[in-house]
BALOBA-1460 file (C-alpha; in Angstrom, 3 decimals):
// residues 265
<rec num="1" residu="x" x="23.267" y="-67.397" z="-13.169"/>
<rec num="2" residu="x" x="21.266" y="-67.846" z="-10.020"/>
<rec num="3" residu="x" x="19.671" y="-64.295" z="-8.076"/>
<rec num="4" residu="x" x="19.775" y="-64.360" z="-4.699"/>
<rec num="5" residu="x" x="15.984" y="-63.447" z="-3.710"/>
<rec num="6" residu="x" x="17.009" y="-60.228" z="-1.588"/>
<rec num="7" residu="x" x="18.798" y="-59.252" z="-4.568"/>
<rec num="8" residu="x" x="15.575" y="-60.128" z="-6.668"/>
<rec num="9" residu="x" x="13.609" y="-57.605" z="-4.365"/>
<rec num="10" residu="x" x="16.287" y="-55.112" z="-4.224"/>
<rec num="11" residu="x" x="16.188" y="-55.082" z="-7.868"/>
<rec num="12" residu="x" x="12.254" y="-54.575" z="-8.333"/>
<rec num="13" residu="x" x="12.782" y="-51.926" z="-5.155"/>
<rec num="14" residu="x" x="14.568" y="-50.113" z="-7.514"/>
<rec num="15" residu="x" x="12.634" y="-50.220" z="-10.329"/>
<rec num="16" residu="x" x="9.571" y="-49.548" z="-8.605"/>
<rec num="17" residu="x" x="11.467" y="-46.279" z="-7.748"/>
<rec num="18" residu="x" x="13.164" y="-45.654" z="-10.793"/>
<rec num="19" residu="x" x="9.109" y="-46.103" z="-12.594"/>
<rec num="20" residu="x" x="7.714" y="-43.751" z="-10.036"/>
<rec num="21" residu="x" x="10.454" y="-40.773" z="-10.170"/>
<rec num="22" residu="x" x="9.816" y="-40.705" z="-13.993"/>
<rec num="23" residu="x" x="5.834" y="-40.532" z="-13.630"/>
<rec num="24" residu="x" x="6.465" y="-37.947" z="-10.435"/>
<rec num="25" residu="x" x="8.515" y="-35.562" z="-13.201"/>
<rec num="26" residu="x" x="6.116" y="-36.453" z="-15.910"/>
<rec num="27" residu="x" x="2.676" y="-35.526" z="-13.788"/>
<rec num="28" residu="x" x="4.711" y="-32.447" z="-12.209"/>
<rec num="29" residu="x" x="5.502" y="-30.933" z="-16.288"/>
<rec num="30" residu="x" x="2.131" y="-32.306" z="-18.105"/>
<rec num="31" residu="x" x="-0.281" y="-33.328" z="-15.347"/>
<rec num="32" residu="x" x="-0.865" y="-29.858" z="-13.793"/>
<rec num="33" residu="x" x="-2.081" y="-28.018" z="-17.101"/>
<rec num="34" residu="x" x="0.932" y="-25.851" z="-17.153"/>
<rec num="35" residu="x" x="3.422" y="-25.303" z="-20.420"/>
<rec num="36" residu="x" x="7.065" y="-24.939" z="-20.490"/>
<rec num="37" residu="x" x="7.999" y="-20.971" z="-21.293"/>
<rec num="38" residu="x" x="7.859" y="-19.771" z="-24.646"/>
<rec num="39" residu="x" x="10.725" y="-18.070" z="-26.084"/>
<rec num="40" residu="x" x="9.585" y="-17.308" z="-29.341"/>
<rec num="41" residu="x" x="8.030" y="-14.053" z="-27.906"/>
<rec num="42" residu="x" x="9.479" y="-11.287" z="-29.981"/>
<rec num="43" residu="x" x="11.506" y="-8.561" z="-28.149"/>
<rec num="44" residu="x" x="9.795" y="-5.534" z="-27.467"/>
<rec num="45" residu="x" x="11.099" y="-1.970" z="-26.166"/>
<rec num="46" residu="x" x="10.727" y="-1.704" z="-22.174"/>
<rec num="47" residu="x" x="11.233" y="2.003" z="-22.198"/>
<rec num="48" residu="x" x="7.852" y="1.737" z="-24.557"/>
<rec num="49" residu="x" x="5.384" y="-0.043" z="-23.205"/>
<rec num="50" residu="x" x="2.934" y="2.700" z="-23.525"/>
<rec num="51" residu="x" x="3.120" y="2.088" z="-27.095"/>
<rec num="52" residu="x" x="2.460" y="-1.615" z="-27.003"/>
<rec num="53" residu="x" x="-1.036" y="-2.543" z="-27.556"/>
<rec num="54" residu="x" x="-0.643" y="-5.645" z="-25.364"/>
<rec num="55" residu="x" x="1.035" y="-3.895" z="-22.452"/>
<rec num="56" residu="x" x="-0.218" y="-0.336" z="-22.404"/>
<rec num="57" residu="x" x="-2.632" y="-1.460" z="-20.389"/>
<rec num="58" residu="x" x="-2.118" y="-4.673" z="-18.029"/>
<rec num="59" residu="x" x="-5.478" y="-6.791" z="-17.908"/>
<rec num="60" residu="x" x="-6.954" y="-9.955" z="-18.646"/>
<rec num="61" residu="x" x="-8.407" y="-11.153" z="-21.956"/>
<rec num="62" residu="x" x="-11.118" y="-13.228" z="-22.902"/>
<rec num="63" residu="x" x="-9.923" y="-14.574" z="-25.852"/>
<rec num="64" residu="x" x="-12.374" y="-18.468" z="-26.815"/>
<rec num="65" residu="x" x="-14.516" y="-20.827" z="-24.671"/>
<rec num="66" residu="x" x="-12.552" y="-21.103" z="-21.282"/>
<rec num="67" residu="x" x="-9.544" y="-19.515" z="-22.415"/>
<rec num="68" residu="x" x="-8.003" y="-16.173" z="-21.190"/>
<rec num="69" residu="x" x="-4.690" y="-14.205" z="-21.757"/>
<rec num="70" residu="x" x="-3.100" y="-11.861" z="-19.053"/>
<rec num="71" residu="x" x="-0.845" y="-9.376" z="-20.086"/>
<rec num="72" residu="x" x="1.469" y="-8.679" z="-17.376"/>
<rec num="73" residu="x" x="3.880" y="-5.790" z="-16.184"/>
<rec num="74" residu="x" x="6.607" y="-6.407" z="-13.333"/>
<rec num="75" residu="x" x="8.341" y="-3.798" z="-12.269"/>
<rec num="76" residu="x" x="10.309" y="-2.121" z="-8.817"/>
<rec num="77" residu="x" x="8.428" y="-3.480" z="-6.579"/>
<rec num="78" residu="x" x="5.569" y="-4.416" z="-8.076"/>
<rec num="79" residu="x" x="3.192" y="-6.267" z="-10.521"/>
<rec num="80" residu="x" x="0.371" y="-5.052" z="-12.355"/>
<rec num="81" residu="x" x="-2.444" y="-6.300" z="-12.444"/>
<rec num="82" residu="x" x="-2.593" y="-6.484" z="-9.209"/>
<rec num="83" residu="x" x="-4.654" y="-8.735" z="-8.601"/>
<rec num="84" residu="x" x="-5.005" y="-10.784" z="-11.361"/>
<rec num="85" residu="x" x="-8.317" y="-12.253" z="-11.685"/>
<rec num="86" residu="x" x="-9.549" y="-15.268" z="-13.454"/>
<rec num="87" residu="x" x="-12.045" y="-17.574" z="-13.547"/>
<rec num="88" residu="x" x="-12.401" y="-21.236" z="-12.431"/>
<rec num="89" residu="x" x="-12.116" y="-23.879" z="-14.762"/>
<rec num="90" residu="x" x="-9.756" y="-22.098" z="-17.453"/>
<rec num="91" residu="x" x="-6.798" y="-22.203" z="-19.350"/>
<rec num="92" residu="x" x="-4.479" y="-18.952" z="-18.870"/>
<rec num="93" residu="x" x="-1.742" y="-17.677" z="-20.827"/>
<rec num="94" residu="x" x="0.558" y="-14.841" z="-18.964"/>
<rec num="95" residu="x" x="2.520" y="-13.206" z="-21.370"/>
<rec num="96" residu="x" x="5.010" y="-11.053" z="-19.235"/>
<rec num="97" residu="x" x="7.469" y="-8.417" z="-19.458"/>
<rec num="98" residu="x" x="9.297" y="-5.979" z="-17.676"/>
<rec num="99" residu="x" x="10.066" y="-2.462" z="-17.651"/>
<rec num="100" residu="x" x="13.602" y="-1.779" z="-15.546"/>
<rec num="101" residu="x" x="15.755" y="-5.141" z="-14.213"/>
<rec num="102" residu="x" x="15.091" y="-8.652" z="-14.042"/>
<rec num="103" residu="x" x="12.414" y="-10.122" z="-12.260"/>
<rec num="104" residu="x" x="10.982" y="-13.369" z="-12.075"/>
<rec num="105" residu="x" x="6.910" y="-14.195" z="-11.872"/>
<rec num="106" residu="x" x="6.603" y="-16.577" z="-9.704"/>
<rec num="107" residu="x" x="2.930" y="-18.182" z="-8.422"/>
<rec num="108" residu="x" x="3.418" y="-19.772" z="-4.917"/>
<rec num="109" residu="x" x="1.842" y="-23.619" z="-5.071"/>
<rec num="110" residu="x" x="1.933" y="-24.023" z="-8.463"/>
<rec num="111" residu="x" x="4.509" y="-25.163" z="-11.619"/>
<rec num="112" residu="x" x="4.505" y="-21.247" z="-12.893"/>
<rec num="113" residu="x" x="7.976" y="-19.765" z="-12.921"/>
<rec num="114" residu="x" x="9.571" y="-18.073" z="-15.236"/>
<rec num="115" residu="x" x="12.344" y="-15.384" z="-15.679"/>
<rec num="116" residu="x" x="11.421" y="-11.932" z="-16.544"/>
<rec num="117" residu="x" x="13.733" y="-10.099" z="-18.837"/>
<rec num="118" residu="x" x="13.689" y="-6.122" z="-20.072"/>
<rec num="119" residu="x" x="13.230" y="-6.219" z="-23.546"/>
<rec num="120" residu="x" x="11.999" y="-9.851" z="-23.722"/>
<rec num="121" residu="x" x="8.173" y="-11.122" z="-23.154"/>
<rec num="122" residu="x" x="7.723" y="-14.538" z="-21.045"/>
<rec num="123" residu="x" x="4.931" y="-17.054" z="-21.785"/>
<rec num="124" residu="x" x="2.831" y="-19.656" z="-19.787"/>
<rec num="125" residu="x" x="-0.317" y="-21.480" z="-19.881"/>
<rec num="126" residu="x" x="-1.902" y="-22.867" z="-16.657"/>
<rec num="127" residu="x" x="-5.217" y="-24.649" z="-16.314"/>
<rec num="128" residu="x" x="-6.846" y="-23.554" z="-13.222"/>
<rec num="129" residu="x" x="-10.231" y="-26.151" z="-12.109"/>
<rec num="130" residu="x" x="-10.834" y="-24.784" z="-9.058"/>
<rec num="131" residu="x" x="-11.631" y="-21.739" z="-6.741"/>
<rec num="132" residu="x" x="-8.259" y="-20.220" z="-5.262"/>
<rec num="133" residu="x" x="-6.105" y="-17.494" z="-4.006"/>
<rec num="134" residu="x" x="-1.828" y="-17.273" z="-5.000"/>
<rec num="135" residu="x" x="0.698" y="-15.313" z="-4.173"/>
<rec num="136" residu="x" x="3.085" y="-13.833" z="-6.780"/>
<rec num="137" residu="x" x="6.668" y="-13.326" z="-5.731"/>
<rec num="138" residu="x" x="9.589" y="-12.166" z="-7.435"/>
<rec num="139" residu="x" x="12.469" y="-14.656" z="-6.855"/>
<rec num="140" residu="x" x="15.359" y="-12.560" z="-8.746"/>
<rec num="141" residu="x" x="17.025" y="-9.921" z="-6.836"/>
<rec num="142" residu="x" x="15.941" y="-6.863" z="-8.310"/>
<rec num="143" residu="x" x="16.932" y="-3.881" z="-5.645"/>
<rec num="144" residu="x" x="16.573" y="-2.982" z="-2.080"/>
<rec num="145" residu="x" x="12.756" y="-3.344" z="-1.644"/>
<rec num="146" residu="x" x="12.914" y="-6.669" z="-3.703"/>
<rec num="147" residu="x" x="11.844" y="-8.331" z="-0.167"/>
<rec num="148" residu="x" x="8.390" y="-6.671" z="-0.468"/>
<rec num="149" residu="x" x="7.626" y="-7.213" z="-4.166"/>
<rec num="150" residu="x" x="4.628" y="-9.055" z="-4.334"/>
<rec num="151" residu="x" x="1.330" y="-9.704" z="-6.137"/>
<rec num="152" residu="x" x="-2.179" y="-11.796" z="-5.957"/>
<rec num="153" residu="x" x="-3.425" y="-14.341" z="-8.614"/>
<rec num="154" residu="x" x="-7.393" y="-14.620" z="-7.666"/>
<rec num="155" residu="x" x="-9.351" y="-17.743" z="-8.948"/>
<rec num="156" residu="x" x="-12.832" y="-16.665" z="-8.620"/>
<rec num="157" residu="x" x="-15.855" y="-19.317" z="-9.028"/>
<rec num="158" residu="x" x="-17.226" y="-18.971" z="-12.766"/>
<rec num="159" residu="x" x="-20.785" y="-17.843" z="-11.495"/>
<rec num="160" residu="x" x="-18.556" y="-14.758" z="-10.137"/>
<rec num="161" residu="x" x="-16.765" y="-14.036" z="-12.732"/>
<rec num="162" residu="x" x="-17.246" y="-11.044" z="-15.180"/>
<rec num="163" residu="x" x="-15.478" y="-8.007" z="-16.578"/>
<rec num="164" residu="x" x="-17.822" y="-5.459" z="-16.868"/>
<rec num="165" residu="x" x="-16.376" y="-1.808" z="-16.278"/>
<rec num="166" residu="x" x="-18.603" y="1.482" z="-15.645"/>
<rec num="167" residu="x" x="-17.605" y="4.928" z="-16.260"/>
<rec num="168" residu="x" x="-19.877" y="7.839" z="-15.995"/>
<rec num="169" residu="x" x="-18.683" y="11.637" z="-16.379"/>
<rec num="170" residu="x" x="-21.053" y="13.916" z="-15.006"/>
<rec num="171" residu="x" x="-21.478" y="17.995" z="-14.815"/>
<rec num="172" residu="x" x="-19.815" y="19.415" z="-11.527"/>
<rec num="173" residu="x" x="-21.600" y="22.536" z="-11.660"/>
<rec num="174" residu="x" x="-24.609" y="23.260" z="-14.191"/>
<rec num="175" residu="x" x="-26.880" y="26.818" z="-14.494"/>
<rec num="176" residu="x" x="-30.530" y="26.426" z="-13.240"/>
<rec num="177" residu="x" x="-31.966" y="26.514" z="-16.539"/>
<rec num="178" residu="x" x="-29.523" y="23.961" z="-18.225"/>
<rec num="179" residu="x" x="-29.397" y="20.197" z="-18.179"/>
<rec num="180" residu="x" x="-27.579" y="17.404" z="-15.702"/>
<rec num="181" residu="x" x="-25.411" y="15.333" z="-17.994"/>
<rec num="182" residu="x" x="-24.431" y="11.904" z="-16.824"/>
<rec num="183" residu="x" x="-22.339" y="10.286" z="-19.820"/>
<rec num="184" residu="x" x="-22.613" y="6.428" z="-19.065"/>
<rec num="185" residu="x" x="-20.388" y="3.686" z="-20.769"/>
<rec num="186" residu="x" x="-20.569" y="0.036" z="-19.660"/>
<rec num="187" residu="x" x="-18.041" y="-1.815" z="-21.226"/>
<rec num="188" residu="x" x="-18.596" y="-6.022" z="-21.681"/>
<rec num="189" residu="x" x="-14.685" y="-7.656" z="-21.849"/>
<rec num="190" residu="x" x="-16.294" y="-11.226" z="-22.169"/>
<rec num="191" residu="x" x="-17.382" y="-12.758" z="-25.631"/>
<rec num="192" residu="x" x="-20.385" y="-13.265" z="-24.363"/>
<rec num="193" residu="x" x="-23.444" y="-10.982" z="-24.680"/>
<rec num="194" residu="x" x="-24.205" y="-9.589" z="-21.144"/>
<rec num="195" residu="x" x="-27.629" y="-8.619" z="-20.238"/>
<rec num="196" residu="x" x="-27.943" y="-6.174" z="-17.434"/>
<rec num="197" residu="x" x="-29.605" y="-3.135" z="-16.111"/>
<rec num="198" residu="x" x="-28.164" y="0.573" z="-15.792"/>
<rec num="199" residu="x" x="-29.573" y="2.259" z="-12.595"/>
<rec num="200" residu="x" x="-29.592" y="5.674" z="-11.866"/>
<rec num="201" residu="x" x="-30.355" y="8.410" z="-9.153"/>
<rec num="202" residu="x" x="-29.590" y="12.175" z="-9.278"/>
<rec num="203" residu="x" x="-31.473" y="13.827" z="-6.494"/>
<rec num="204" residu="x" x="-34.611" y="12.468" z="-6.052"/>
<rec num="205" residu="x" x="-34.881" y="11.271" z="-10.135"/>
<rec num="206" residu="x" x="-34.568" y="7.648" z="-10.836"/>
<rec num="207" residu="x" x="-33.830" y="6.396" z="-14.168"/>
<rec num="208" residu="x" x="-33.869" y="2.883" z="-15.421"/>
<rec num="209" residu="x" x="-32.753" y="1.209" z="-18.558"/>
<rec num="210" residu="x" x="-32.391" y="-2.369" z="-19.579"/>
<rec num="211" residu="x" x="-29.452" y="-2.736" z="-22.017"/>
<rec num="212" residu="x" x="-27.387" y="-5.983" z="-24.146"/>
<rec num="213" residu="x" x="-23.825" y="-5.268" z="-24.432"/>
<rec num="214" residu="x" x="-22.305" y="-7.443" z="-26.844"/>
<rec num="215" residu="x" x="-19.024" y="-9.588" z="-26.569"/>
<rec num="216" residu="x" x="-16.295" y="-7.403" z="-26.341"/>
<rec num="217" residu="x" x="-17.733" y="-3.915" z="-26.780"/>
<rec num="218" residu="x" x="-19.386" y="-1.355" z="-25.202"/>
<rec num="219" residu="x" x="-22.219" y="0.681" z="-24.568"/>
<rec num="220" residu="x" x="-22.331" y="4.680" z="-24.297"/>
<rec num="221" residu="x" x="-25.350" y="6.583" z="-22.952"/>
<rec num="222" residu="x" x="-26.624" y="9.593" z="-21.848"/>
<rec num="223" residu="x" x="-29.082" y="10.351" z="-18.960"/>
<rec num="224" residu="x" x="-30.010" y="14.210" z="-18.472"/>
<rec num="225" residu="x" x="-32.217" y="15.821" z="-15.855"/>
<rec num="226" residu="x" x="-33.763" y="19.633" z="-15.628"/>
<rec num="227" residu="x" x="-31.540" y="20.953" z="-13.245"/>
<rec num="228" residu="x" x="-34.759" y="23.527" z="-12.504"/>
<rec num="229" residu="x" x="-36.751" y="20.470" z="-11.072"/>
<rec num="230" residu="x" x="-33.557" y="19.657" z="-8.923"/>
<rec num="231" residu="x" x="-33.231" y="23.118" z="-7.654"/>
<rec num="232" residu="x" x="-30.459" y="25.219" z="-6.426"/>
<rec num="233" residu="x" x="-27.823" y="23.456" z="-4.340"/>
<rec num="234" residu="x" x="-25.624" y="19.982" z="-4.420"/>
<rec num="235" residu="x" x="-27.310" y="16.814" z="-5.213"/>
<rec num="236" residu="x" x="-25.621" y="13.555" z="-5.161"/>
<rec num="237" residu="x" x="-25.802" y="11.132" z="-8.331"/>
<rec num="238" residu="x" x="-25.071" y="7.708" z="-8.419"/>
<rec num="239" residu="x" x="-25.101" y="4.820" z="-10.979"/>
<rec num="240" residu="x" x="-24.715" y="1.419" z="-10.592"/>
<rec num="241" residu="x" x="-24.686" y="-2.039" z="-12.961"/>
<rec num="242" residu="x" x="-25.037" y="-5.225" z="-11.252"/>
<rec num="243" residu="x" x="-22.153" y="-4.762" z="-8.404"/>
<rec num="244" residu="x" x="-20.867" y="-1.903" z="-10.092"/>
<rec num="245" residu="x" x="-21.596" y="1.792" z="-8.493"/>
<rec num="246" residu="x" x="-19.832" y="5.259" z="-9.916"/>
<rec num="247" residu="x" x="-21.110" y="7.975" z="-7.868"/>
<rec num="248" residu="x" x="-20.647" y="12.191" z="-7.606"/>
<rec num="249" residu="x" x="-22.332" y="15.452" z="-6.834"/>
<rec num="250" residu="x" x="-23.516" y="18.315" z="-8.933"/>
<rec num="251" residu="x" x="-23.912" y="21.819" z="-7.888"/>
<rec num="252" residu="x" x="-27.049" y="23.850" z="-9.769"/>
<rec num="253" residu="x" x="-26.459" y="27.460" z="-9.205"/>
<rec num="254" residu="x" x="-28.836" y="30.533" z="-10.346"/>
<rec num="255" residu="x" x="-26.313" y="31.121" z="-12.583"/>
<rec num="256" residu="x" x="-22.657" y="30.021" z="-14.112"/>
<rec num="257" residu="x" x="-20.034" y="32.610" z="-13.522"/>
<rec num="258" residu="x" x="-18.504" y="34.187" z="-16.663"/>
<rec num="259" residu="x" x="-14.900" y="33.176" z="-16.374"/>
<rec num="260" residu="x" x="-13.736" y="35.129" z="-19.411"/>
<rec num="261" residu="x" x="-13.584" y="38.122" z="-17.278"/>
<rec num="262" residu="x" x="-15.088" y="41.443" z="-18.149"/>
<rec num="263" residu="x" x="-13.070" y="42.913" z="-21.570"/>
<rec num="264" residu="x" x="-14.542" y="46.425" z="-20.734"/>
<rec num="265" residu="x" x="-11.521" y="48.674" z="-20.328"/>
């Protein structure tokens, strides 16, 4: 049987097409770095999440070489964390629930876009190579302000990238002849070690410490001060690591006031 040549270029036409819509739906499921969503999650209580070790307290995890988790909450109107931030050239896995009605998690410019279901945790792993900023958007109707639910998804540059925390408690008020107590934790949420340097000022004392922190753990200490060389009257404290600060004031008085009241009839 003899083809007509237009019919001959018709027919590779269409092939060409038909071999370039199956590698366009191939690159757009597999080439981006992104999973399908897991269902295997098991269910978990949405009226409990305070009692789920994985959601009690939304955050990203460090978890191997490159690879994080984020644990993620949506509910009306919101998402926390908020924002999420990553690192540059890493694999992510956002496990997400949520606590009232449906939702849906949904990264503008990328492949991530799943359903989220009360009662049910959603699952997807992205690869993220470069420096970037995404919106998160809730495409399921989910009440009257579902117009303004929305989130951030930060891609920082690796070299930026830590997550260190600082907490200090300090005295609010402290007798002349006692002690300023600064209680300082630094906690390290990478694997690695981190290496850094606690700073701090209370009045016109300056303390310095270097400290290691190891992977996943952290580091409690405790800086104290005469309040007598301080003297009556507030005095600001601060205490910073790396790009961390936590700051206050503490009042030394002559004396503390007896709030027991006076038992003398």
């Amino acid at each position: 049987m003899k083809i007509h040549t237009y019919e001959k270029l018709w027919l590779g036409a269409a092939m060409v097409l038909i071999v370039a819509l199956i590698a366009t739906i191939t690159y757009g499921a597999v080439g981006l770095g992104i999973s399908m969503v897991d269902d295997e999650e098991e269910t978990i209580d949405p009226d409990a999440l305070d009692e789920d070790d994985r959601f009690n307290d939304p955050r990203v995890e460090h978890v191997g070489e490159n690879e994080y988790e984020a644990y993620v909450v949506a509910r009306t109107f919101m998402y926390q964390p908020d924002p999420i931030e990553v690192p540059a050239n890493s694999e992510v896995t956002f496990y997400v629930t949520s606590t009232d009605v449906i939702h849906s998690f949904s990264v503008v410019g990328t492949n991530i876009n799943t359903m989220v279901i009360p009662g049910e945790v959603s699952s997807m792993t992205a690869e993220f190579d470069e420096p970037g900023e995404y919106g998160v958007v809730c495409n399921e109707y989910c009440g009257s302000g579902h117009h303004t639910m929305e989130g951030q998804l930060h891609v920082v540059p690796e070299d930026e990238f830590d997550m260190t925390e600082l907490e200090v408690e300090g005295d609010d008020e402290v007798a002349e002849d006692d002690e300023v107590t600064l209680n300082v934790s630094v906690e390290n949420g990478m694997l690695d070690d981190l290496e850094t340097t606690i700073e701090a000022e209370i009045g016109e004392e300056t303390f310095e410490e270097d400290v290691t922190v190891e992977g996943d753990s952290t580091y409690e200490t405790t800086i104290t001060v005469d309040a007598a060389d301080l003297g009556e009257g507030d005095h600001d404290w601060s205490v910073t690591v790396d790009d961390y600060e936590d700051s206050g004031t503490v009042t030394v008085v002559d004396d503390l006031e007896d709030d027991g009241g006076d038992d003398d009839e």
